[in-house]
C-alpha positions as CSV (number, residue, x, y, z in Angstrom):
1,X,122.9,183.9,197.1
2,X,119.2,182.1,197.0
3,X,118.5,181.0,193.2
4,X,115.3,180.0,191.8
5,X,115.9,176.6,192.8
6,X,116.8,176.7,196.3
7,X,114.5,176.4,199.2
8,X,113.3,179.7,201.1
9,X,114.0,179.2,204.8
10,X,111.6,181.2,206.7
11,X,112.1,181.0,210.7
12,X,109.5,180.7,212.7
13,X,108.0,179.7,216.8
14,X,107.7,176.2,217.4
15,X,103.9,176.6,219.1
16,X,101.4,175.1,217.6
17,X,99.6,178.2,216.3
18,X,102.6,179.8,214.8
19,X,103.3,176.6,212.8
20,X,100.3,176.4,211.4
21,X,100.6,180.1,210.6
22,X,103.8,179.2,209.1
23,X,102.7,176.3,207.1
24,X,99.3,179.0,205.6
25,X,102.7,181.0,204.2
26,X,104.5,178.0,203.0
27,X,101.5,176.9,201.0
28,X,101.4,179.6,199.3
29,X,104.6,179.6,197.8
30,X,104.5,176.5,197.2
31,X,101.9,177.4,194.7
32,X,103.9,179.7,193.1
33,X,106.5,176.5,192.9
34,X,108.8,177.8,195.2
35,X,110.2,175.2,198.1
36,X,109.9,176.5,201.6
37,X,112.1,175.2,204.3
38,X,110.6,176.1,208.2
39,X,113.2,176.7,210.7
40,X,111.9,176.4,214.3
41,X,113.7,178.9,216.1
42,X,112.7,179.8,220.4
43,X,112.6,183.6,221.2
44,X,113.2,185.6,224.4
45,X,109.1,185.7,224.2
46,X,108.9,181.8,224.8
47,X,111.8,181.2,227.2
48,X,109.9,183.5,230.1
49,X,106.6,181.7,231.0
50,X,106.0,183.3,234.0
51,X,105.9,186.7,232.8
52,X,103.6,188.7,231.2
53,X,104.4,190.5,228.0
54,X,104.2,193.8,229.1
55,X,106.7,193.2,232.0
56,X,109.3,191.5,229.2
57,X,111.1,195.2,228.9
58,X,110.1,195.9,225.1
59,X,107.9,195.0,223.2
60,X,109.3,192.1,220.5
61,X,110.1,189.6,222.4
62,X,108.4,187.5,219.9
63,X,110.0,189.0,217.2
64,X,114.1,189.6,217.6
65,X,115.3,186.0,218.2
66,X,113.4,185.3,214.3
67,X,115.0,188.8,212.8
68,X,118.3,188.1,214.3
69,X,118.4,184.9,212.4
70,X,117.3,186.8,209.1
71,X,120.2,189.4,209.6
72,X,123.3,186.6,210.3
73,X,122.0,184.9,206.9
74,X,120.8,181.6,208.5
75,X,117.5,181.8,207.0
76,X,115.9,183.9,204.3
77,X,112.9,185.4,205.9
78,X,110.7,185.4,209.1
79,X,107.0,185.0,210.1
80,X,105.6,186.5,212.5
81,X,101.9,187.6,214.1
82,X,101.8,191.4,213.0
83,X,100.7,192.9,216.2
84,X,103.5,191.0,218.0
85,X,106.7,193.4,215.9
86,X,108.1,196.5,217.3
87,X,107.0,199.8,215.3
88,X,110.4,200.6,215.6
89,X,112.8,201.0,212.6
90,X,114.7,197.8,211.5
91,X,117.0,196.1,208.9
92,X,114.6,194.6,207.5
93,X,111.4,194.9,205.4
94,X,108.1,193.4,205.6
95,X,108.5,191.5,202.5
96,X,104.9,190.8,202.8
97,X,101.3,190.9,204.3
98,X,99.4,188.0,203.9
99,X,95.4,188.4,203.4
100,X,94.4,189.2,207.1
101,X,92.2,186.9,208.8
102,X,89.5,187.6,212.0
103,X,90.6,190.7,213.8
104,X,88.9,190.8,216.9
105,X,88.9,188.9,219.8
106,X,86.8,186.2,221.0
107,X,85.5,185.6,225.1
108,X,85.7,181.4,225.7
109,X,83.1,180.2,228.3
110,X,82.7,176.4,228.7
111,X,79.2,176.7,228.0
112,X,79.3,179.8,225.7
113,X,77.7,182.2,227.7
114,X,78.3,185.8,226.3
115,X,80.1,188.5,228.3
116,X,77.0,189.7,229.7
117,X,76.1,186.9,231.1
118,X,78.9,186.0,233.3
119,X,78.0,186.1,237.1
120,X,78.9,189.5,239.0
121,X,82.7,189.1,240.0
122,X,83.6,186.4,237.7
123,X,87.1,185.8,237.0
124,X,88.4,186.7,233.4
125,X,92.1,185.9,232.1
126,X,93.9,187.3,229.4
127,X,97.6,188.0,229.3
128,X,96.6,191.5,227.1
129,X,96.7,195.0,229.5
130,X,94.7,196.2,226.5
131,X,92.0,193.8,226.9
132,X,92.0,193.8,230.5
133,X,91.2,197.6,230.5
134,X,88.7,196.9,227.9
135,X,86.6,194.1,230.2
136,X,86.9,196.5,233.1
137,X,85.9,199.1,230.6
138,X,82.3,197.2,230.2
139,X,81.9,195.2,233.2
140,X,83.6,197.0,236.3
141,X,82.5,194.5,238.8
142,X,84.7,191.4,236.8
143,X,88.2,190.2,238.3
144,X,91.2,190.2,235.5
145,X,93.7,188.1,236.0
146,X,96.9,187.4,234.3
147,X,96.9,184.2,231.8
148,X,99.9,183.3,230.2
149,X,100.9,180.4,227.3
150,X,99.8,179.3,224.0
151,X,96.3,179.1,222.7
152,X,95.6,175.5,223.8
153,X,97.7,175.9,227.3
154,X,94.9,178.9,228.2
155,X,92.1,176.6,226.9
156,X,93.0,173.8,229.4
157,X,93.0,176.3,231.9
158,X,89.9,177.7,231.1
159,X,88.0,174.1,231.4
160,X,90.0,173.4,234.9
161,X,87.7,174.9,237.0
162,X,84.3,173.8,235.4
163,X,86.1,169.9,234.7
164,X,86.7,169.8,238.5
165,X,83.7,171.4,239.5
166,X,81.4,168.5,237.4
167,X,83.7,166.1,239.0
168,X,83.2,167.2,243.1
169,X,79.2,166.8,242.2
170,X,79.4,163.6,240.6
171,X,81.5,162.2,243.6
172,X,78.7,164.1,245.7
173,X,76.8,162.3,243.6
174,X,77.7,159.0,243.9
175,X,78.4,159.4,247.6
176,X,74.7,159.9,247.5
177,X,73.8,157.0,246.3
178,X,76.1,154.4,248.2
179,X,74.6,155.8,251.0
180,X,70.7,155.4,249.8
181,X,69.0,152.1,250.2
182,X,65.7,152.8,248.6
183,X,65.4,150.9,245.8
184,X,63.5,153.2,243.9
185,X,66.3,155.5,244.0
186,X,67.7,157.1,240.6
187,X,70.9,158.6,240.7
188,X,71.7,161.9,239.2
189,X,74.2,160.5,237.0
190,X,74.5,157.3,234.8
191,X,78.2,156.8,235.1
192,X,80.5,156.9,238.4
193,X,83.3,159.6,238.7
194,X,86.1,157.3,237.5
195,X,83.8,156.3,234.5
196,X,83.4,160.3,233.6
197,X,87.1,161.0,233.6
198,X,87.6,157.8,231.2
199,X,85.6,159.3,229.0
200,X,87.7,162.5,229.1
201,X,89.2,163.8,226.1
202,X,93.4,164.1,226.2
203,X,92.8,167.7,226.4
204,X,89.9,167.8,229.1
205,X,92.2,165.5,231.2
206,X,94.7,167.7,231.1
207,X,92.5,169.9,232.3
208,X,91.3,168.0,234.6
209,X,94.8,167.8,236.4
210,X,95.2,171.4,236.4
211,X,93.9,174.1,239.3
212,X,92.7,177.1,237.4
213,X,89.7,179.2,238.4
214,X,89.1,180.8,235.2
215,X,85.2,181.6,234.4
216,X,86.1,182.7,231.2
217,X,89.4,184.2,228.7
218,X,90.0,186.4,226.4
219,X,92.0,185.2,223.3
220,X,92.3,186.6,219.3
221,X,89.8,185.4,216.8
222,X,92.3,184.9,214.8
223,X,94.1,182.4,216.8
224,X,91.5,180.0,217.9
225,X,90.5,179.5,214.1
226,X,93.9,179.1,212.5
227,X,94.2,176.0,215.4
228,X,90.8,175.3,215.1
229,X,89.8,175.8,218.7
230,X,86.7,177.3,217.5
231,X,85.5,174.2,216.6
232,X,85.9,172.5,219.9
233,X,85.0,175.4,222.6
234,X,82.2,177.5,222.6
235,X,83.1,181.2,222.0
236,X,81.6,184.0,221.7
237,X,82.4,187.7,219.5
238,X,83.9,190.9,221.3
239,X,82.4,193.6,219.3
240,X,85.4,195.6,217.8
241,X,83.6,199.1,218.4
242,X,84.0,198.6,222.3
243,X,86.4,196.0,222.4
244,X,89.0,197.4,219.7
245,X,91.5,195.1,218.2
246,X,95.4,195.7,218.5
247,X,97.6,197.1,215.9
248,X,97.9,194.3,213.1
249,X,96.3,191.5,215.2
250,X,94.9,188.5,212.7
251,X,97.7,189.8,210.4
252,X,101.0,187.7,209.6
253,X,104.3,189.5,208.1
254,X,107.2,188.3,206.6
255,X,110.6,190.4,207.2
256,X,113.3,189.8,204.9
257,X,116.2,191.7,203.7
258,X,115.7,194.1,200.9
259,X,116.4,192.3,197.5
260,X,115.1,190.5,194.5
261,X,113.9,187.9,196.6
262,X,111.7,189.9,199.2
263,X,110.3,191.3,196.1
264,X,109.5,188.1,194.6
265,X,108.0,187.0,198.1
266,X,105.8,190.3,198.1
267,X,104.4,189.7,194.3
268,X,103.4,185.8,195.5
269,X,102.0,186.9,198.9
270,X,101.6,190.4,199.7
271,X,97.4,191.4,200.1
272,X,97.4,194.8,199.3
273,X,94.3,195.7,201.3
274,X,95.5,194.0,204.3
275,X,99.2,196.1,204.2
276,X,96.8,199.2,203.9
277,X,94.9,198.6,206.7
278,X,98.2,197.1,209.1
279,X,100.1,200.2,207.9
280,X,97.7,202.7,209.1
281,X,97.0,200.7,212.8
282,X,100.7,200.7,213.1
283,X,101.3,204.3,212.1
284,X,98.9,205.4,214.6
285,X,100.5,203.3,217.2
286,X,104.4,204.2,216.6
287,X,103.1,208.0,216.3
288,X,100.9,207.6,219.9
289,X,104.0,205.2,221.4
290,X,103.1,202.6,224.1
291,X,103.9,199.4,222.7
292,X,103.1,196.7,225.1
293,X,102.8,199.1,228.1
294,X,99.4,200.6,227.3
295,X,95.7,199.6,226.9
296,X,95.5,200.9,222.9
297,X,93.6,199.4,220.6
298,X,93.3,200.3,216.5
299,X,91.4,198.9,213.9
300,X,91.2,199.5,210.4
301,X,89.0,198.6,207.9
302,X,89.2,199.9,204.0
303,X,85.8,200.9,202.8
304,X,85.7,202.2,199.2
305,X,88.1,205.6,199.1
306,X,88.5,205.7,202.7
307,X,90.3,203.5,205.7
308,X,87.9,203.4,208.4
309,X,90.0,203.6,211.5
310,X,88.6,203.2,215.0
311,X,90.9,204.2,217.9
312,X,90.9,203.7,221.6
313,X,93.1,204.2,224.7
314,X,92.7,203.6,228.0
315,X,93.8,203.7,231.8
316,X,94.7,200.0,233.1
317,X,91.8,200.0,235.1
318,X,89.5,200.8,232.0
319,X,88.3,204.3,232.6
320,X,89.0,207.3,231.8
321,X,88.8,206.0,228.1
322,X,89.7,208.3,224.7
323,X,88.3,207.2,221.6
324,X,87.8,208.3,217.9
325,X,86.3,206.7,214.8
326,X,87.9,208.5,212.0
327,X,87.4,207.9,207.9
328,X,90.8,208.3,206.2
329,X,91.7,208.7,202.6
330,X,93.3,205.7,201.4
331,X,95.7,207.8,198.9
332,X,97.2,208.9,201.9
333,X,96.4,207.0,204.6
334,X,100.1,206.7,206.1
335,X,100.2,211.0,206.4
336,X,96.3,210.7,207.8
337,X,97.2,208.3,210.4
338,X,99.8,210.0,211.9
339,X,97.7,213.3,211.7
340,X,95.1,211.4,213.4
341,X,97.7,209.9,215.9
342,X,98.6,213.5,216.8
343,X,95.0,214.4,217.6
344,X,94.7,211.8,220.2
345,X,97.6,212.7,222.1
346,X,96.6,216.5,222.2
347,X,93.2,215.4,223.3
348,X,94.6,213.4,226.1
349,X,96.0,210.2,225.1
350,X,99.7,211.1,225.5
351,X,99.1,211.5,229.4
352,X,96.8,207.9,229.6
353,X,99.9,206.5,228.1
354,X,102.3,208.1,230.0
355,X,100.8,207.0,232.9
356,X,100.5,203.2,232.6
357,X,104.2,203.3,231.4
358,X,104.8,204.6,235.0
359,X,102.6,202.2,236.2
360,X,104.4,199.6,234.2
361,X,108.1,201.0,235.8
362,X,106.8,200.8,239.2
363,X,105.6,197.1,238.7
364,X,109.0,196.5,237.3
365,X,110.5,198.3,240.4
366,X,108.3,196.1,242.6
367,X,108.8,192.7,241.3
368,X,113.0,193.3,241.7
369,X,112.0,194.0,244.8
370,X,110.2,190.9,245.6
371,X,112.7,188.8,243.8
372,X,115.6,190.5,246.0
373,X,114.0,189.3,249.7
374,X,113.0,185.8,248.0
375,X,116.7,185.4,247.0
376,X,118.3,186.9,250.0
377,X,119.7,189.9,247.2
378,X,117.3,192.6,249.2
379,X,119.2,195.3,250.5
């Protein structure tokens, strides 16, 4: 048993993002002078890079390996990005809900430029069905493609193309001017191709060696400022009304078992407008199902005496779209979400869904396919 003395082991991802996610919670019991101990632990969720999340089987794939840890008493507690757990019932408790930060998402350009300004077919990555549908939603004429890895793996892809673009006119460039022999002659650029690249940063050169053709990406708020990507590439805001957040995203829980010492956690950490405002988004999206198969986004904001929660669902390829903005009492704002929940599905939402998880089962069915001829498995 874990006495006041003894460190708090909390599991935890090994990316970059989730450990500085981790270390946010581990200051802050440190405060309350309590010694934290991070466990680095890999999940289902970062052994398959090649897939997307939504063709990982269930949703959680983040999640399990960190709970399973929890439950055989190797570590105390868990951390994990809310909108990455299962709304499904578990052993353990969210101990606590740390203040939320950002919740919307942010488009990453290499110069900046905002979604309406990207040329007509430009090619947008995001690893997200939800935002996906929501790009299409907006900008019909874009091309979605799938984008997988951590925050800074997708950044490095998103500067390939424009790195390697620069670098074909600069050789152009200085082609140009080997083969000019007027003296008044003034080349485009000061420095030669190999001088540019020197002057690379480590992440531009990696880069650099890459061969994406990304014009732009989609990635959370919350993400690029907790590894302070927002500081080094320009983004640019995603309003939530059109571009509507998923459940619990820019929100961090801690599951532990149920006990003094999740108790203890929850009086040092728990933000009780931020578990409001989680525990309606999630309510709505365990009552509407879908998980990770379906384009549904939920956002919830407490203002005064009322949650105001925005839903919206939609088909894979953006359209047909249902969506609600709803003012729900914060006395009972669990009972109001699934009330609200309920609405949707009547009104149409329950057949979107159902049909991008048969969407979902048919990619699954094609991909065994495909992996059955490349193997020599096919029958």
């Amino acid at each position: 048993m874990t006495t006041r003395s003894d460190p708090i082991r909390l599991a935890t991802r090994g990316s970059d993002l989730a450990l500085a996610q981790a270390e946010s919670v581990k200051r802050a019991l440190s405060g309350r002078r309590r010694e934290v101990e991070l466990v680095t632990v890999e999940t289902t969720g970062d052994r398959i890079d090649d897939e997307l999340i939504h063709r990982l089987g269930k949703t959680g794939a983040f999640v399990h390996s960190l709970d399973e840890k929890v439950l055989a008493g190797d570590v105390e507690g868990a951390i994990h990005s809310m909108k990455d757990m299962p709304t499904e019932e578990s052993q353990l408790v969210v101990a606590a809900v740390p203040e939320r930060a950002t919740a919307g998402d942010r488009l990453v350009t290499p110069d900046g430029k905002p979604l309406a300004e990207l040329p007509e077919g430009a090619t947008v990555g995001t690893g997200s069905l939800r935002r996906g549908a929501q790009l299409l939603a907006q900008r019909p004429d874009l091309t979605v493609e799938p984008l997988r890895g951590n925050v800074d793996t997708r950044v490095e892809k998103l500067l390939s193309k424009s790195l390697n673009e620069e670098y074909d006119r600069r050789v152009a460039a200085d082609e140009q001017r080997k083969a000019n022999t007027d003296d008044d002659f003034e080349p485009e650029f000061d420095r030669r191709p190999e001088e540019w690249i020197e002057g690379l940063s480590e992440r531009e050169r990696q880069a650099f060696e890459r061969s994406e053709s990304f014009d732009a990406i989609v990635l959370a708020a919350a993400g690029l400022e907790r590894s302070g990507l927002d500081r080094e590439i320009p983004t640019s805001d995603l309003p939530t009304e059109s571009f509507v957040p998923a459940a619990g995203q820019g929100a961090l829980a801690v599951t532990m078992a149920d006990g003094d010492l999740a108790r203890e956690v929850n009086e040092a950490l728990d933000h009780p407008r931020s578990r409001v405002e989680t525990t309606v988004e999630r309510t709505v999206l365990a009552t509407l199902g879908g998980g990770c198969v379906a384009p549904i986004g939920i956002h919830a904001v407490i203002q005064g005496e009322h949650v105001r929660t925005r839903v919206q669902v939609l088909a894979r390829g953006g359209e047909p779209t249902i969506s609600v903005t709803r003012d729900l009492p914060v006395k009972r704002h669990a009972e109001a979400a699934r009330e609200l929940a309920e609405e949707l599905a009547d009104r149409g939402a329950s057949e979107l869904i159902e049909e991008a998880k048969r969407e979902a089962t048919e990619e699954e069915i094609d991909t065994e396919r495909t992996d059955g001829e490349e193997t020599g498995d096919g029958k």
